[in-house]
VMD Tcl script that draws the C-alpha trace (Angstrom):
set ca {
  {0.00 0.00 0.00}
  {3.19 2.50 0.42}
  {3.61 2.19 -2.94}
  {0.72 2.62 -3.99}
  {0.00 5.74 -1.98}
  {3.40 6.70 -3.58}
  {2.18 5.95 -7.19}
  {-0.96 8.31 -6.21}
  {0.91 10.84 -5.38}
  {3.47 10.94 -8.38}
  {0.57 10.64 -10.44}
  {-1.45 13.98 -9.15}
  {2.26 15.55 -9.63}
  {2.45 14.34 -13.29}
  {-1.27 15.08 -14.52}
  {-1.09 18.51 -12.87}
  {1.72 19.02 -14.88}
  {0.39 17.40 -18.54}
  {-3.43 19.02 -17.72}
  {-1.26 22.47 -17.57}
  {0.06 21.62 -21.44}
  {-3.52 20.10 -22.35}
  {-4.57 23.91 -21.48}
  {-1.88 25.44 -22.94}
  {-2.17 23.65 -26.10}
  {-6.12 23.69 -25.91}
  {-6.91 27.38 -25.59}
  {-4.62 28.16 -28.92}
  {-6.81 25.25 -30.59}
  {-10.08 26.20 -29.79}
  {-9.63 29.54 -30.42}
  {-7.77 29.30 -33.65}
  {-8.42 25.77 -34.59}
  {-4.66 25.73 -35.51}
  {-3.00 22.02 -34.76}
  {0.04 24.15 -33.24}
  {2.37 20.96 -33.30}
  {5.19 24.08 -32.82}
  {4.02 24.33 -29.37}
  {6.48 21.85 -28.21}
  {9.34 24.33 -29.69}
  {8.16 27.20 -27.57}
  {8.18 24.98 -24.01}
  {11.84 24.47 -25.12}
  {12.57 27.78 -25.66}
  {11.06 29.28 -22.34}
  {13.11 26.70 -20.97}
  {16.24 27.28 -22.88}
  {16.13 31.34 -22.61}
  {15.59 31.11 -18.92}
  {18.57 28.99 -18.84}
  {20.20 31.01 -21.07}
  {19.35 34.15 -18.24}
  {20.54 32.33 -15.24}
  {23.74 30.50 -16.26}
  {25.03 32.84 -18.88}
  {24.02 36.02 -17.91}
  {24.15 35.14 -14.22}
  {20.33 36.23 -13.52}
  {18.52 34.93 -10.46}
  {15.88 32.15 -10.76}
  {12.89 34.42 -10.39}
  {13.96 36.99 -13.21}
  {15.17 34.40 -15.27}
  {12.26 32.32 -15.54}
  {9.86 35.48 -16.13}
  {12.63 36.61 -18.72}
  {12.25 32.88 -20.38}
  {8.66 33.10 -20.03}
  {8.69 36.41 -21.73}
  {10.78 34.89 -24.93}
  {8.78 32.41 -25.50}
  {5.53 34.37 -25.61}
  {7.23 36.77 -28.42}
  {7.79 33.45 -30.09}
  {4.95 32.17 -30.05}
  {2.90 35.25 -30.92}
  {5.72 35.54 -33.33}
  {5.01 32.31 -35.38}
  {0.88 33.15 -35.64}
  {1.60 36.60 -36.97}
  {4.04 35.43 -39.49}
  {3.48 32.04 -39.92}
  {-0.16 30.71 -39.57}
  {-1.78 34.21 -40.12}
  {-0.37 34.41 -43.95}
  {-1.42 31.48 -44.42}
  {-5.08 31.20 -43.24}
  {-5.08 34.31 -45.54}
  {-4.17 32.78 -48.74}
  {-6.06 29.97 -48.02}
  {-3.91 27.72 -47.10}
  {-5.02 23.40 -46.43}
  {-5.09 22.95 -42.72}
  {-2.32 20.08 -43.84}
  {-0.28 23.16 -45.11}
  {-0.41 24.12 -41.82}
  {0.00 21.36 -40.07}
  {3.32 20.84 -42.24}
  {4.67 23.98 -41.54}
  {4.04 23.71 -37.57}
  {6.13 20.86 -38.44}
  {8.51 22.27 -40.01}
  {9.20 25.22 -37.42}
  {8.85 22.59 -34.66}
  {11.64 20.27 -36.45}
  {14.10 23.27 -37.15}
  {14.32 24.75 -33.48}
  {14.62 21.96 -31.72}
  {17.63 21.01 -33.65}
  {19.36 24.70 -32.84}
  {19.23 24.09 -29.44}
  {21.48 21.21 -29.48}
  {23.74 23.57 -31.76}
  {23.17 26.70 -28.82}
  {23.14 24.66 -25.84}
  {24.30 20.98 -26.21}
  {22.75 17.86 -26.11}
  {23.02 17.16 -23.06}
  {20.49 18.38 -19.44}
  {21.04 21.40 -18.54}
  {19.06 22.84 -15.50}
  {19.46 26.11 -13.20}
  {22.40 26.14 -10.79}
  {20.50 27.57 -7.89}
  {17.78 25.70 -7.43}
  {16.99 24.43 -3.42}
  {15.15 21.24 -3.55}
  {13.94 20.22 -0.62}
  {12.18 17.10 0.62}
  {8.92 16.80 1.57}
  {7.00 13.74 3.71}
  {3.77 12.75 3.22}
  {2.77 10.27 4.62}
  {4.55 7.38 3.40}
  {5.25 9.34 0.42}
  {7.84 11.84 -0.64}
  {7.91 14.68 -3.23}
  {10.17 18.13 -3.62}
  {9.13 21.35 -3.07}
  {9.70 21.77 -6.85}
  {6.91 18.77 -7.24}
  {4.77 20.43 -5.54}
  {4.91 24.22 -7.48}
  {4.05 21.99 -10.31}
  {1.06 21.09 -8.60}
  {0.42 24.50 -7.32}
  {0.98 26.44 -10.70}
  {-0.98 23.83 -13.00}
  {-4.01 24.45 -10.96}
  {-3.01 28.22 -9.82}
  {-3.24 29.00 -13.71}
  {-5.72 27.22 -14.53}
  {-8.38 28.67 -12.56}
  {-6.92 32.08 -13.43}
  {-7.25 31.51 -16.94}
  {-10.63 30.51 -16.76}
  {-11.56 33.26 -14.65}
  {-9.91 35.89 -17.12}
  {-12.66 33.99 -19.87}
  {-15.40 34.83 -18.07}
  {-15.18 37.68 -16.46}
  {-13.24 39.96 -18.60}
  {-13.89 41.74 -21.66}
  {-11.16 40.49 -23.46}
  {-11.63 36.63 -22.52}
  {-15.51 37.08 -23.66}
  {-13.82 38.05 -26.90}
  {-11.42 35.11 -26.91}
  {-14.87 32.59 -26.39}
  {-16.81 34.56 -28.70}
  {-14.25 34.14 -31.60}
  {-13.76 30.50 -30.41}
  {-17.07 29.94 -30.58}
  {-18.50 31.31 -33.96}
  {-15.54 33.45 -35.75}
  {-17.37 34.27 -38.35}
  {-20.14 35.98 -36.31}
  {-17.34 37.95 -34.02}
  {-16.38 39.38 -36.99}
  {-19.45 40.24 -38.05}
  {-19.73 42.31 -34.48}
  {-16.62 44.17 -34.84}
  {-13.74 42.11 -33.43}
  {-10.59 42.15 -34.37}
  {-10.22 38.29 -35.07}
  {-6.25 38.65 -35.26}
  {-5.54 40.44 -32.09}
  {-7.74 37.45 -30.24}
  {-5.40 35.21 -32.17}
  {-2.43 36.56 -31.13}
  {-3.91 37.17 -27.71}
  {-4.82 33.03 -27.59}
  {-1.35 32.04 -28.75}
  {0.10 34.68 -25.60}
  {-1.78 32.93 -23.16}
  {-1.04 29.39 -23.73}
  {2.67 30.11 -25.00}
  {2.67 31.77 -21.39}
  {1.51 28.47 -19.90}
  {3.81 26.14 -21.88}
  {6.91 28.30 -20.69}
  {5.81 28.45 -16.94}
  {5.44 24.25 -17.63}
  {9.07 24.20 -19.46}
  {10.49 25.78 -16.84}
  {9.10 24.30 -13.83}
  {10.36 21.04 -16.00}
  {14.01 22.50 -16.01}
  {14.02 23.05 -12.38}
  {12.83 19.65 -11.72}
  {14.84 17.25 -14.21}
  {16.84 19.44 -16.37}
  {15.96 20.96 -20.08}
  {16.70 18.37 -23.15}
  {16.16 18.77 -26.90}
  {13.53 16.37 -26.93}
  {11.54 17.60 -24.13}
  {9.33 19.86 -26.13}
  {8.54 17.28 -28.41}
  {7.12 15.07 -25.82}
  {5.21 18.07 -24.52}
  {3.27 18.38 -27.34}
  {2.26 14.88 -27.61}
  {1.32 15.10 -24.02}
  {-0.89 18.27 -25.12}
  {-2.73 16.84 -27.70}
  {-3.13 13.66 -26.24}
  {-4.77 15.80 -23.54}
  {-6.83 17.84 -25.71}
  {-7.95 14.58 -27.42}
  {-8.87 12.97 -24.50}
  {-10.71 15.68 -22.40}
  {-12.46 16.62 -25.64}
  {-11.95 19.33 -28.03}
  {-14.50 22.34 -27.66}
  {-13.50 22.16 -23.10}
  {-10.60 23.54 -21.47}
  {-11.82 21.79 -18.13}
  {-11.65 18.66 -20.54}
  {-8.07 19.77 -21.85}
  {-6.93 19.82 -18.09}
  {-9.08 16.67 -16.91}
  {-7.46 14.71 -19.75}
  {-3.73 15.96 -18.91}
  {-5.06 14.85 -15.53}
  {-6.13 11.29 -15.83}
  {-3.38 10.43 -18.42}
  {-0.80 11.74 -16.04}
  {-2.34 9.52 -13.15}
  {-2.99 6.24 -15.23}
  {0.53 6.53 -16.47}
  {1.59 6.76 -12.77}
  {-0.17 4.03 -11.73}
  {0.93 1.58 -14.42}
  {3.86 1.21 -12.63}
  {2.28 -0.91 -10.30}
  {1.78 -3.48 -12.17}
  {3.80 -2.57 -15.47}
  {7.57 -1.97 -16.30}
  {7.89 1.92 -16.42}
  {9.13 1.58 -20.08}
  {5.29 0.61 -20.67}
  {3.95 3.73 -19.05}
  {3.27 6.49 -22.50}
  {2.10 2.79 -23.82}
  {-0.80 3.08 -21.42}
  {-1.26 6.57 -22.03}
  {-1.95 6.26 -25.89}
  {-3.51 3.09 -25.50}
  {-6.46 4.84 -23.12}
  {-6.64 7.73 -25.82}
  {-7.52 5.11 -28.54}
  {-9.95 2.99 -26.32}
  {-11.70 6.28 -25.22}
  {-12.38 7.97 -28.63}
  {-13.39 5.20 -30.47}
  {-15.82 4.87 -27.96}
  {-16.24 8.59 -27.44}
  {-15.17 9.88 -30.41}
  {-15.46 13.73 -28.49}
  {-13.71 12.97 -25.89}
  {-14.71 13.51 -21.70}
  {-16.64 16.87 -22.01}
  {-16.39 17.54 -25.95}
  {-19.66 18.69 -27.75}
  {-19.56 19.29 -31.60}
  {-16.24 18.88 -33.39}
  {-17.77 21.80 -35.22}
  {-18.41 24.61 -32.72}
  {-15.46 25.44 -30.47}
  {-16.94 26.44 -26.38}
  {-14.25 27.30 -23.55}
}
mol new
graphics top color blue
foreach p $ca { graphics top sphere $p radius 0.5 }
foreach p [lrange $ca 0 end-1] q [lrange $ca 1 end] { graphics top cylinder $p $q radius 0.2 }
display resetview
């Protein structure tokens, strides 16, 4: 029973931290209905810029991160305004798109090898310390995962519903064509979507640095993670985005008590593919064609 209270544990730490990239990921999607496979490259480079604050420039941790954080917002903004946005106004196939999120996913996450190495890198100064629970232990790092996945997420969902620019950011999710129609500026709530959850895939990069160290792969796995998420909780819901992240974060967990660990993002797809082909819309996801957050 120790380890399974352990397993329980580790497993509200890790779907914490995947339902914070299922809303990351899910609030550009629904708003934009962009598959922003790129999304992985800007977790990487939050994490690699506040890296790049702390050990080169000698920053501490706090500025650092918010310095990283910053970065990767301008990057992300950066690649809808002159990247997607051209496109969607040419008329581009959403596989164009989905190519070229590809393709700017692909090339930055081989120049950070060339910037940084290949190898972990993480922030000098970080104080881990232990924490019992029980028969359980986490870090205090574990735990500002927990704190800041949920921390955000209510804050984001507050900011939708009770301010004027996150009514704009469901209206244009919901029926673009009729926000339009109204007056809104459908490329500033673009931009504005693809702000907030490059904001949230930074804060998750580098609370991921802190904890194990930034790799060139990591962003890639974050995105998989994301849209697994997004998939799972069903697309139209951010509560479904951050329930999926949830419950594929704790079934992976708890795999390992009766499976090899090497079997554990087995599990996770596996549950993705039994649950939409037998909810094709995933937990809390109405019609694929109208987009509600």
């Amino acid at each position: 029973m120790e380890l399974l209270w352990q397993l329980l544990v580790n497993g509200v730490i890790l779907g914490s931290e995947y339902a914070l990239l299922g809303v990351s990921w899910g609030i550009i999607f629904h708003i934009t209905g962009t598959f922003h496979f790129a999304h992985g490259a800007v977790f990487s480079v939050g994490a690699y810029s506040a890296i790049f604050f702390s050990n080169v420039l000698g920053w501490p941790l706090l500025p650092a991160a918010m310095a990283g954080i910053t970065v990767a917002v301008i990057v992300g903004m950066a690649m809808e305004r002159f990247a997607y946005a051209p496109m969607r106004r040419i008329g581009a196939t959403p596989m164009t798109v989905l190519i070229t999120s590809l393709g700017m996913l692909i090339i930055l996450q081989n120049v950070f090898p060339i910037l940084f190495g290949s190898a972990s890198r993480t922030f000098p100064d970080v104080n881990i310390i232990p924490i019992e629970l029980g028969s359980a232990f986490l870090t205090n790092v574990l735990l500002y995962k927990v704190i800041a996945a949920w921390g955000l997420f209510g804050a984001v969902m507050a900011f939708l519903y009770y301010t004027r620019p996150g009514k704009a950011l469901r209206a244009v999710g919901s029926n673009p064509e009729m926000a339009q129609v109204v007056g809104f500026n459908i490329g500033n709530i673009y931009l504005l979507a693809y702000a907030i959850g490059s904001a949230l895939a930074a804060v998750a990069g580098v609370l991921q640095t802190m904890d194990t160290g930034a790799s060139p792969a990591n962003g890639t796995f974050a995105v998989i993670i994301a849209s697994m998420s997004v998939l799972l909780g069903g697309m139209g819901s951010l509560t479904g985005s951050a329930l999926g992240g949830f419950f594929i974060g704790m079934a992976m967990s708890l795999s390992i008590w009766k499976l090899p660990s090497e079997w554990q993002l087995t599990v996770g797809f596996g549950l993705l593919i039994i649950l939409i082909t037998v909810r094709p819309r995933g937990f809390l996801g109405g019609k694929l064609t109208k987009t509600e957050v």
